[in-house]
C-alpha distance (Angstrom), angle and dihedral (degrees) to the residues before:
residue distance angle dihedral
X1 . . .
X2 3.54 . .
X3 3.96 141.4 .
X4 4.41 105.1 -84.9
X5 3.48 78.7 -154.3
X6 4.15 112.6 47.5
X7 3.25 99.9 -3.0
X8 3.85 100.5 -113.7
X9 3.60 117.5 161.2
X10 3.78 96.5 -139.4
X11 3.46 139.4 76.9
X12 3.53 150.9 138.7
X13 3.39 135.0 -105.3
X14 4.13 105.4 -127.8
X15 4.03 95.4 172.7
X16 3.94 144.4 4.2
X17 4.36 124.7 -155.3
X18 3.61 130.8 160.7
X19 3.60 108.5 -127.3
X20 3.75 133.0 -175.3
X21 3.98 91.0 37.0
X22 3.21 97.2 -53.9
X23 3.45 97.0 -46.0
X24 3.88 99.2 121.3
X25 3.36 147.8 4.3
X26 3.75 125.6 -110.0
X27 3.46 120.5 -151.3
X28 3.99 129.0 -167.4
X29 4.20 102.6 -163.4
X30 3.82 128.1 -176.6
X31 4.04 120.2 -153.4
X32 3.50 117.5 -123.8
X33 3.58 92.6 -143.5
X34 3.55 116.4 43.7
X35 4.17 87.7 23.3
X36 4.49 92.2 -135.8
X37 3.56 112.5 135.6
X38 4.11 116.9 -127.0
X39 4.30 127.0 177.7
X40 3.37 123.7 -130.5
X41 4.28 131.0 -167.3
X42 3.65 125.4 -148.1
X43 3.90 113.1 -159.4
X44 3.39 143.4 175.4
X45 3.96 109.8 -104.2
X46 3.48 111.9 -122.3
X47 3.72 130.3 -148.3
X48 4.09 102.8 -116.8
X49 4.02 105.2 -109.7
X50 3.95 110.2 -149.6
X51 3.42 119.1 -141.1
X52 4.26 116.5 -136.0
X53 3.72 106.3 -154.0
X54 3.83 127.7 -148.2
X55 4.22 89.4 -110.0
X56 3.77 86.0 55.6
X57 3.87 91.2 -102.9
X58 4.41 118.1 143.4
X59 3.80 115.9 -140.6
X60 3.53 133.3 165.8
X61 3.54 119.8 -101.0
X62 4.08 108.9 -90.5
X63 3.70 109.8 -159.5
X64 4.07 92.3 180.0
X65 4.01 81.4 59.1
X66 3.66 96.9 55.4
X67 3.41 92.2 44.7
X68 4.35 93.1 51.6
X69 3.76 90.9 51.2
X70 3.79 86.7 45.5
X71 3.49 95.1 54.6
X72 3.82 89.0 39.5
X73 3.88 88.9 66.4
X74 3.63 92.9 38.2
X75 3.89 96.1 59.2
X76 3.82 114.9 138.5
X77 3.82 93.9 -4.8
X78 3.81 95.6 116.3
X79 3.69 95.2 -112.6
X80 3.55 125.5 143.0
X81 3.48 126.3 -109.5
X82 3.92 86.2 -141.7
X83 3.51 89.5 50.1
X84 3.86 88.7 52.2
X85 3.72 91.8 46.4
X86 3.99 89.0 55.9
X87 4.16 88.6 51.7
X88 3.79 90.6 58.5
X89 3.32 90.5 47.6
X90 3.41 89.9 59.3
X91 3.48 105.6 47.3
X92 3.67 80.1 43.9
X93 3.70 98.9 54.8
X94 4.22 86.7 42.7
X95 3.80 82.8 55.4
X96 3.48 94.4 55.3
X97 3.62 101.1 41.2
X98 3.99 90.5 57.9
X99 4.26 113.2 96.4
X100 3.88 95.6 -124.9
X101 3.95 118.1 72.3
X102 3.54 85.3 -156.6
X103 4.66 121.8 81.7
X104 3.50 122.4 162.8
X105 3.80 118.9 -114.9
X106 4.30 86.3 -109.0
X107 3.94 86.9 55.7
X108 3.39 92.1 62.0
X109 3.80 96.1 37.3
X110 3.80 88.3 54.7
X111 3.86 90.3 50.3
X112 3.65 94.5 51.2
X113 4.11 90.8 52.1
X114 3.67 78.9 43.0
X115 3.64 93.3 61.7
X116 4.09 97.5 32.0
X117 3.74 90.5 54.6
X118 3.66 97.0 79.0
X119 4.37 95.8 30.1
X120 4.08 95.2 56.4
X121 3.80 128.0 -15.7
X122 4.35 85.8 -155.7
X123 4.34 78.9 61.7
X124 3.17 93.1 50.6
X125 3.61 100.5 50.6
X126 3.96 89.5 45.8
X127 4.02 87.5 52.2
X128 3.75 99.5 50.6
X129 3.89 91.7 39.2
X130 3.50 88.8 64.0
X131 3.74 98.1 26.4
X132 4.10 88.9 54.1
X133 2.83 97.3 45.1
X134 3.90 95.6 -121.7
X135 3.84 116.7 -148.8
X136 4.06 102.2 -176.3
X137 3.39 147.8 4.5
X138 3.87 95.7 -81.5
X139 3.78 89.1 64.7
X140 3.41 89.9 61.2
X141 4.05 90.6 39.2
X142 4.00 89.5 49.2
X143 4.07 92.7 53.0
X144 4.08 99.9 42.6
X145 4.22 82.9 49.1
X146 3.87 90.2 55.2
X147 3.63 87.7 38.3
X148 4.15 89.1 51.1
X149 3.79 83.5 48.3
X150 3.66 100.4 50.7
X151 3.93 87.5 47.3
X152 3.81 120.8 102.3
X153 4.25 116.0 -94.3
X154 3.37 112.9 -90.4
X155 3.57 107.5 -92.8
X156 4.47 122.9 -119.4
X157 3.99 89.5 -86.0
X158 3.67 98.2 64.2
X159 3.47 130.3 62.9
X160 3.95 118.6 -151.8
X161 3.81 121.6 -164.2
X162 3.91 130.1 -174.6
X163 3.87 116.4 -130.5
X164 3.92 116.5 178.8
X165 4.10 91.8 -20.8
X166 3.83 88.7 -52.9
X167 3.68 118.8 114.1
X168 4.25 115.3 -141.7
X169 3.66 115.5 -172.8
X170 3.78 128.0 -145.6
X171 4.33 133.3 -156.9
């Protein structure tokens, strides 16, 4: 590797940390001619995973655009944007571990709900509403009952009752 800056060929190595959890290697270097300091990443290289669309378009896989509409749906819920970093990587890293380079736009919708199930129900909701493509309120009604549903019982120190099909529960 050579100097950005004067094109020397050596350099020393002045610190090591894996970044992007643990997915590379950041590097800070200083020349040993021309003495400026430069960084450098080491990663792994990735096979590019192409994205199928619903309207039959191709598109390479955009990790920055997961993580926006992740974010998007995780607005004001107190999570982290670490946290959300580490989520993409996930469904990035389950991505790449699958034997076709090619996943339908759904797939990775469904992972993402997958994933935002167990971080924050309100996420969820906001994901699939937009995701869905929900046109009234009993979309939204539909996925918070299957959500209720899919949530543990109630444990002995709550009561639950059932008023006109809707369930209110009390500490």
């Amino acid at each position: 590797m050579r100097c950005p800056f004067c094109q020397h060929p050596n350099h020393r190595v002045l610190e090591s940390r894996v970044t992007e959890a643990g997915q590379s290697i950041r590097r800070r270097r200083d020349c040993l001619n021309c003495q400026r300091r430069f960084t450098t990443y080491e990663r792994i290289e990735f096979l590019p995973i192409t994205v199928l669309k619903q309207n039959g378009d191709r598109e390479c896989f955009d990790r920055s655009k997961l993580l926006r509409g992740i974010v998007q749906a995780c607005h004001k819920t107190g999570i982290s944007t670490v946290r959300l970093e580490a989520l993409v990587d996930e469904i990035e890293s389950e991505l790449q571990q699958r034997t076709s380079r090619e996943v339908t736009s759904l797939e990775i919708g469904e992972l993402v709900l997958h994933h935002l199930k167990s971080l924050s129900e309100v996420a969820y909701v906001r994901f699939a509403s937009v995701y869905r493509q929900f046109q009234s309120i009993r979309d939204f009604v539909d996925t918070l009952e299957d959500l209720a549903r899919r949530s543990s019982p109630p444990t002995s120190d709550i009561a639950t009752e059932t008023i006109n099909d809707y369930e209110f529960t009390h500490s």
